[in-house]
C-alpha positions in Angstrom: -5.5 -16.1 -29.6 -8.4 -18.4 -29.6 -11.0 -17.3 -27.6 -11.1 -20.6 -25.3 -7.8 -19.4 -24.0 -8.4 -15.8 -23.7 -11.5 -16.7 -21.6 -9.2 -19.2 -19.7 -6.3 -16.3 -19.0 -9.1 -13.7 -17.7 -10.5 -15.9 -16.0 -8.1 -18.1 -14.0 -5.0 -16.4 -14.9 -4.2 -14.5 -11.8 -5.1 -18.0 -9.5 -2.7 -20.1 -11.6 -0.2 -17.5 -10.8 -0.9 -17.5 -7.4 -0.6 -21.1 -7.3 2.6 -21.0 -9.5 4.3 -18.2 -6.8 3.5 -20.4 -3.6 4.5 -23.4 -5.1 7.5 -21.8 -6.4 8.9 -20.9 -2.5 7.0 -24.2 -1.2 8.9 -26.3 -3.0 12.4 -25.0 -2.3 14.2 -27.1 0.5 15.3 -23.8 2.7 12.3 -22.0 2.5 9.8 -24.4 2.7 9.3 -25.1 6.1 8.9 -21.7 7.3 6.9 -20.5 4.1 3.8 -22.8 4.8 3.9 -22.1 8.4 0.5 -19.9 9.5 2.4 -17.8 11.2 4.4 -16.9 7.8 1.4 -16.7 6.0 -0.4 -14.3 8.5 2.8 -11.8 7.8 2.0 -12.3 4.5 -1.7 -11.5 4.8 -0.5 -8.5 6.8 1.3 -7.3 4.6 -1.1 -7.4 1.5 -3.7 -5.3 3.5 -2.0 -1.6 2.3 -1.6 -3.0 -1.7 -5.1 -4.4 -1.3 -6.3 -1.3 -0.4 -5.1 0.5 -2.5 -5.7 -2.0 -5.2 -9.2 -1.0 -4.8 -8.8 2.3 -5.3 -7.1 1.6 -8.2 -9.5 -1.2 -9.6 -12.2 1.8 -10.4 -9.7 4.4 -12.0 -7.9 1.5 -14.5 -11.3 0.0 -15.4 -12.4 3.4 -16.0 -9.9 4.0 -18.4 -7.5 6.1 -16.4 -4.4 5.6 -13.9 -3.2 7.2 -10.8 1.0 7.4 -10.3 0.5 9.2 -7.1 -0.6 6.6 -4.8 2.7 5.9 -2.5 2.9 10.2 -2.2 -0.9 9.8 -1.3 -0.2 7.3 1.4 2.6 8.9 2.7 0.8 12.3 2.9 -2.4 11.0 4.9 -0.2 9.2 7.1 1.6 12.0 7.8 -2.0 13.9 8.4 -3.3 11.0 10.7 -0.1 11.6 12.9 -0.3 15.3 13.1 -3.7 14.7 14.4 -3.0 12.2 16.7 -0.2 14.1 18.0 -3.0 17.1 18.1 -4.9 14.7 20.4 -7.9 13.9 17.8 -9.8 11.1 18.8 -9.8 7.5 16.7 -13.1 8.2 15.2 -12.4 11.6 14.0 -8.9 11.4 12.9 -10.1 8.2 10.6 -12.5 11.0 9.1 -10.1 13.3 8.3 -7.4 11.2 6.9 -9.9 9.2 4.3 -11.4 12.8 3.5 -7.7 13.8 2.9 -7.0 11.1 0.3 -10.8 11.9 -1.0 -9.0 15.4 -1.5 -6.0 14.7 -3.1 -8.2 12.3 -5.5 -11.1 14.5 -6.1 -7.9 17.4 -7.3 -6.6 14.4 -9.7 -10.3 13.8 -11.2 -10.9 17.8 -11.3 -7.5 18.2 -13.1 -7.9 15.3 -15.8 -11.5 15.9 -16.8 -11.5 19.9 -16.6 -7.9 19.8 -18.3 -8.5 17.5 -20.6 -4.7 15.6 -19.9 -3.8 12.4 -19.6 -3.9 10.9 -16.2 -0.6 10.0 -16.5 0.9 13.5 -16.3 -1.7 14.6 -14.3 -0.9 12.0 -11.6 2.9 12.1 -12.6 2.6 16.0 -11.5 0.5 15.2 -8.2 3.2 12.7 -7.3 5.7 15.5 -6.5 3.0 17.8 -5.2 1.6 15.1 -2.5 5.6 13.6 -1.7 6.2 17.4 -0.8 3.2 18.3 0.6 3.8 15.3 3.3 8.0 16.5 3.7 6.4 20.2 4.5 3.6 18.7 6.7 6.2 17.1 8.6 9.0 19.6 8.7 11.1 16.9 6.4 11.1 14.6 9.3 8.8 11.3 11.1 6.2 12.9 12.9 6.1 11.2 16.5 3.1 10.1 18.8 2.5 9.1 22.4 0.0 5.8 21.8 -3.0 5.4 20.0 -5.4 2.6 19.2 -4.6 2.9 15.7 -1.5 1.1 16.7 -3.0 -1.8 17.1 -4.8 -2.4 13.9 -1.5 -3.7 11.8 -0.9 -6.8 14.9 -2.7 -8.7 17.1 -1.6 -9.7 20.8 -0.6 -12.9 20.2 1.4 -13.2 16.8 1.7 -16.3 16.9 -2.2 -17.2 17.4 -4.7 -17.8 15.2 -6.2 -14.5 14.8 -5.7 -12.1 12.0 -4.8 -8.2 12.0 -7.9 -5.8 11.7 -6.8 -4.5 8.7 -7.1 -8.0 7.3 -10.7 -7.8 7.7 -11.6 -4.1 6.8 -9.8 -5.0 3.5 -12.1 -8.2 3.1 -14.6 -6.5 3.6 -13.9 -3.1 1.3 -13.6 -5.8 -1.3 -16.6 -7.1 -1.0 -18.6 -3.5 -0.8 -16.4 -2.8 -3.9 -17.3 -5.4 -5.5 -21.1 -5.2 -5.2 -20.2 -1.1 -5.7 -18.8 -2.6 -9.3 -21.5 -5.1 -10.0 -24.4 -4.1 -8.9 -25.0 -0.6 -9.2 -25.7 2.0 -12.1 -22.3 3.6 -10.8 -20.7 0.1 -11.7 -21.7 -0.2 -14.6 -21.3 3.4 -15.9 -17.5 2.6 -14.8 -17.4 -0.2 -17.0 -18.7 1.7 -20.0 -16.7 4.7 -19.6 -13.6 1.9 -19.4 -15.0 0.4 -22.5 -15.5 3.5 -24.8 -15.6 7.2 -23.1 -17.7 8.6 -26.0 -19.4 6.2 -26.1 -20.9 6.6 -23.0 -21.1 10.2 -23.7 -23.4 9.7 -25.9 -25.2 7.4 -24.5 -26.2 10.4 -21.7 -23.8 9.2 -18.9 -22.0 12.2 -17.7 -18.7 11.3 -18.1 -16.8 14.4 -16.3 -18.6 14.3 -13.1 -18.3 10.1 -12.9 -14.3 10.7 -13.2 -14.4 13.1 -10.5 -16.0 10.8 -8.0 -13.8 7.6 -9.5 -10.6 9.6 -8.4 -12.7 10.8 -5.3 -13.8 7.6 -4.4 -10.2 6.1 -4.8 -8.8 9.1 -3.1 -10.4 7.8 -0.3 -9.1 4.0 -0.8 -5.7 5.8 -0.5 -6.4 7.2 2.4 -7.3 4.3 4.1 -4.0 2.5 3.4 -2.7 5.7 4.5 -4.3 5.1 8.5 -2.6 1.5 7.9 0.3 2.7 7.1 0.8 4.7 9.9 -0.4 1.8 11.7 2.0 -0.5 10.9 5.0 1.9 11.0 3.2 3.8 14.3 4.9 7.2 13.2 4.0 9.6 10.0 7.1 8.9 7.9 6.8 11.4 4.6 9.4 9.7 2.9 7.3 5.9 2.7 5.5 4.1 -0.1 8.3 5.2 -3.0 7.2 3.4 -5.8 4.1 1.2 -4.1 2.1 2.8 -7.1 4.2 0.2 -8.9 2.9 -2.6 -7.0 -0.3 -1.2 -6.8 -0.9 -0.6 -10.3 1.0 -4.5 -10.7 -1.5 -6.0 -8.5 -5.0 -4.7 -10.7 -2.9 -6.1 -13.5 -2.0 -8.9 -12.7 -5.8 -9.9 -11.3 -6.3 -9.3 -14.8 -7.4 -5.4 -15.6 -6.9 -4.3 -18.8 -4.5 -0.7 -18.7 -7.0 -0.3 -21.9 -10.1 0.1 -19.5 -13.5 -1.6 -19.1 -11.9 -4.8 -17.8 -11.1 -5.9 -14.3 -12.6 -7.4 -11.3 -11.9 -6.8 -7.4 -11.3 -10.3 -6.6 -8.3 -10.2 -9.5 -6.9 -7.3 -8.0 -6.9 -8.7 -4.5 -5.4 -11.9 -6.0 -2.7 -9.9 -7.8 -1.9 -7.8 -4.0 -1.6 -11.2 -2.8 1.1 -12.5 -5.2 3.1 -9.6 -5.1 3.1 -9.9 -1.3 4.2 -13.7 -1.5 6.9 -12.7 -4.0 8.0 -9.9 -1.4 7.7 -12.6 1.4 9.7 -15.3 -0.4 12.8 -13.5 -1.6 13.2 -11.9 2.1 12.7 -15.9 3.0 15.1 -17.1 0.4 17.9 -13.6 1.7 18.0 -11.8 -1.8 19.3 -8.9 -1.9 16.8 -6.0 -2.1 17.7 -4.8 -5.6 16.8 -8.6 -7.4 13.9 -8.4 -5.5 13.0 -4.8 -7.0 14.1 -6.5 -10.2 11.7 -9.1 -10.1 8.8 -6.8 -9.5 9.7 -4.9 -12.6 9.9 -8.3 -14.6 6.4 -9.5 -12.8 5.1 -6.3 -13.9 6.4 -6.4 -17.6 4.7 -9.9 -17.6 1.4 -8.3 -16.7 1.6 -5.9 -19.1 2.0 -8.4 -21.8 -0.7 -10.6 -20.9 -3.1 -7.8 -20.3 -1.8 -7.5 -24.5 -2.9 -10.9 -24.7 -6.3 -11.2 -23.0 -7.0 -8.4 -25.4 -6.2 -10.4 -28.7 -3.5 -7.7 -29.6 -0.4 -8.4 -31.1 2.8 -7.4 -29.2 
């Protein structure tokens, strides 16, 4: 591939799909005037804020050179946590705490376990995924844990739905991007991510200690997941141990898509975010257009397939 249109893909790839999604809904005759309403677009917005989230999360361990299959059992789990706490009586401030220390947990296990193993991520993760998903059923005796009220509630909506404003959780994931992104960019951290991505023994030589930076990458994104874990329970206003089945699909799809390599040492935040919001619009436009929730499952495999072989092409490879 010539290098103009690598740099062309990488660079503007995941806003010409944005662009090519909307349009793709905005031009249909039924959908169309309820697609480009605000209100429409606010539920999509809404609705990015847990794969956006966790996008970030995932943005550090995929540029690093790893993955993390355990997400939607990580976001089920803290969820669950956050309910059992509220239903303990914990306050706001301190049940926030515990649940992002939770996912800091689970990840800070997954980094512990790849780099003092030695195994791939991918069955390290793959084997967390049961462990978390079960951890949550036993948490919650295998059923939705139940609350009173709590100002949690509230950070999924806003009191008019159809006004201008937008959900908190809109904003905390604006601005998690953005400290991400100066986290990525700016810092020695950043960087040492990068290289690690780029060649792990590499850096090793180089004197960056590779072991303890995966530990705090899975830490750190632990922590991401346990974030979208408080929204979660937001938005469904109960601990449900049995959500997020496969949202490390569209997780993972998202950082794709925004244009991260599954190679390592590529990717940017504002990709990731873009990719959280085209699978969002996808979500949103097949509900619009009444498919039938297996096609829509089938098109996220396909969108993700897609990424996959354009990630293959950004990197010059042959497929």
């Amino acid at each position: 591939m010539k290098p103009s249109l690598k740099k062309i893909l990488a660079k503007g790839g995941p806003f010409l799909g944005l662009v090519v999604v909307i349009a793709l809904f905005a031009l249909n005759s039924e959908t169309r005037d309820v697609f480009l309403s605000y209100h429409n677009f606010k539920i999509i917005f809404t609705q990015t804020v847990i794969v956006a989230i966790g996008a970030l999360g995932m943005t550090l361990i995929i540029v690093s050179g790893g993955i993390d299959l355990s997400v939607g059992s990580a976001i089920a789990l803290t969820s669950v946590v956050g309910a059992l706490l509220i239903q303990k009586g914990w306050g706001t401030a301190s049940t926030l705490a515990a649940v992002v220390l939770a996912g800091g947990v689970i990840g800070l296990l997954n980094g512990t376990a790849i780099s003092g193993l030695r195994m791939t991520p991918f069955i390290i993760t793959l084997g967390t995924l049961g462990v978390a998903r079960g951890g949550a059923k036993w948490l919650a005796d295998n059923q939705t844990v139940n609350y009173d009220t709590s100002p949690i509630n509230s950070w999924m909506t806003t009191a008019n739905p159809f006004g201008y404003a937008l959900p908190d959780g809109v904003w905390v994931a604006i601005v998690l991007a953005v400290l991400t992104s100066l986290l990525l960019k700016n810092t020695v951290f950043g960087r040492h991510i990068f290289a690690i991505g780029s060649n792990e023994q590499t850096a090793r030589l180089c004197g960056i200690p590779t072991t303890r930076l995966k530990i705090l990458i899975y830490a750190l994104a632990g922590c991401f997941f346990g974030v979208a874990g408080l929204f979660q329970l937001s938005r469904l206003r109960q601990g449900d141990p049995t959500v997020a089945v496969g949202l490390e699909l569209d997780i993972i799809a998202a950082v794709i898509i925004g244009g991260a390599s599954l190679n390592g040492g590529v990717g940017t935040v504002l990709g990731s975010m873009i990719g959280a919001l085209i699978m969002a619009v996808l979500r949103n436009g097949t509900q619009l257009m009444e498919w039938q929730t297996y096609f829509q499952e089938i098109i996220i495999g396909l969108v993700i397939i897609v990424a996959v072989f354009l990630d293959r092409l950004r990197q010059g490879k042959q497929t």
